[in-house]
N, C-alpha and C positions, 0 to 999 in steps of 0.2 A: 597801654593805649588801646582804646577799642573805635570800632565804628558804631554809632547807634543811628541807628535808619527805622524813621516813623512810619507807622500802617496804620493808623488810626486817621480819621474823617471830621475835619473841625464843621462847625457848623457854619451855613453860610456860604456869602461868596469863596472863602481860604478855600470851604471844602468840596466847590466844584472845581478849583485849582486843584484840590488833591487828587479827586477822583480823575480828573484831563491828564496830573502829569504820571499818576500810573498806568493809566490807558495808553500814554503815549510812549511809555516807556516798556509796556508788557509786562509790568511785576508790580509787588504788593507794596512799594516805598514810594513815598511823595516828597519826601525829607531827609538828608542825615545830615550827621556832629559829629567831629571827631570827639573822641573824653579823651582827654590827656590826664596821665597817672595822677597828680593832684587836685584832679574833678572836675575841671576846668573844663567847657566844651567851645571852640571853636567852629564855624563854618559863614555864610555867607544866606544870609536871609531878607526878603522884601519886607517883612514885617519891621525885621530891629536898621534897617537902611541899608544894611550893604553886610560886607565881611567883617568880624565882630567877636570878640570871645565872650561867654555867659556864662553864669552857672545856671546849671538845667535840675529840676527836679525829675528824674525819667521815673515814668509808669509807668510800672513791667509790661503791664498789657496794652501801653498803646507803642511799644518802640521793640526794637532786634538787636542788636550787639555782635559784632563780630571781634573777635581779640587780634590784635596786629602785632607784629615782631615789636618788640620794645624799641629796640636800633633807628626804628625808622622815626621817632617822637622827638628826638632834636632838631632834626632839619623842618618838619612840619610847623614846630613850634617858632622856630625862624620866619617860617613862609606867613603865617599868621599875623605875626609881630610887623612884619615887613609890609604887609597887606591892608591890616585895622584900619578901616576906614575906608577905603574901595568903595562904591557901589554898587548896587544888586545890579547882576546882568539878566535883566526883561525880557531885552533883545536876542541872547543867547537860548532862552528856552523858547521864543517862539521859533529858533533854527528847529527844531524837533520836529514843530508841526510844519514849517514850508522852509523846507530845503536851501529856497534863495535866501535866506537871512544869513547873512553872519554875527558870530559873537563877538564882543564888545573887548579890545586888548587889555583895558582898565578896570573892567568890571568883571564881578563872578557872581554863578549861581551856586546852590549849593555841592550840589556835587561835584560841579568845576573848580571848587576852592578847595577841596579835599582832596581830587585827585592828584590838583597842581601842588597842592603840599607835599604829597607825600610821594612826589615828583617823575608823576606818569605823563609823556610826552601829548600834545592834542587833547588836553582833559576836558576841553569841549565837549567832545563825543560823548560821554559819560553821563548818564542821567543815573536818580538814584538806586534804583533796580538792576541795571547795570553794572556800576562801581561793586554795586553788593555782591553780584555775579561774581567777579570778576576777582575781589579780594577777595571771596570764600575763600577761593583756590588757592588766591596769592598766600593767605594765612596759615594754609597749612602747610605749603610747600616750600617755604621761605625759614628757614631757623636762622635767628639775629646771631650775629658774630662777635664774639666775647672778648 
């Protein structure tokens, strides 16, 4: 299972959402998906409605990939399954820009459905430059248990 987190700039209104939510986040990602081992990508998107599995065509050069302990890809796969159908939390990403907001108990954004998957406490907090941060580390420091 890997993370793949977008840097690429759609055209359009998307892609001054892309450019605000890197801005807001401090890093090069507007987007990520988990890929699960049989290609399958999950996360939680305003475009396709809410939280959602897809198949993605990724292009090398608009995406980043981070590799995850294998271990962690069944419970993820649960939280997704459990999730499908949710919708996009709007409201959770305008917490970013003014603090008074809170996010939404029944809705996710994208990096909130990934974190919550792959079952990091507050995954609120996590935008997707962050998450990326933050599982760099997690992925090398973490060897899955056999």
């Amino acid at each position: 299972m890997k993370l793949a987190l977008y840097k690429e700039t759609r055209p359009g209104l998307q892609g001054l959402y892309s450019r605000l939510t890197r801005f807001i986040d401090r890093g090069p990602y507007s987007h990520c998906e988990l890929v699960f081992s049989d290609g399958m990508s999950a996360s939680a998107s305003y475009i396709d409605g809410g939280v959602r599995f897809k198949r993605i065509q990724y292009t090398a050069n608009h995406w980043d990939f981070i590799e995850l302990p294998e271990a962690l890809e069944p419970q993820a796969r649960i939280w997704f399954q459990a999730h499908s159908g949710d919708p996009y939390d709007l409201w959770g990403n305008v917490r970013f820009l003014f603090g008074f907001a809170h996010d939404s108990q029944s809705a996710w954004f994208c990096s909130e459905a990934v974190m919550a998957a792959l079952g990091f406490a507050e995954p609120y907090r996590y935008g997707p430059s962050g998450a990326a941060a933050l599982l760099k580390r997690f992925a090398w420091s973490v060897q899955p248990h056999h």
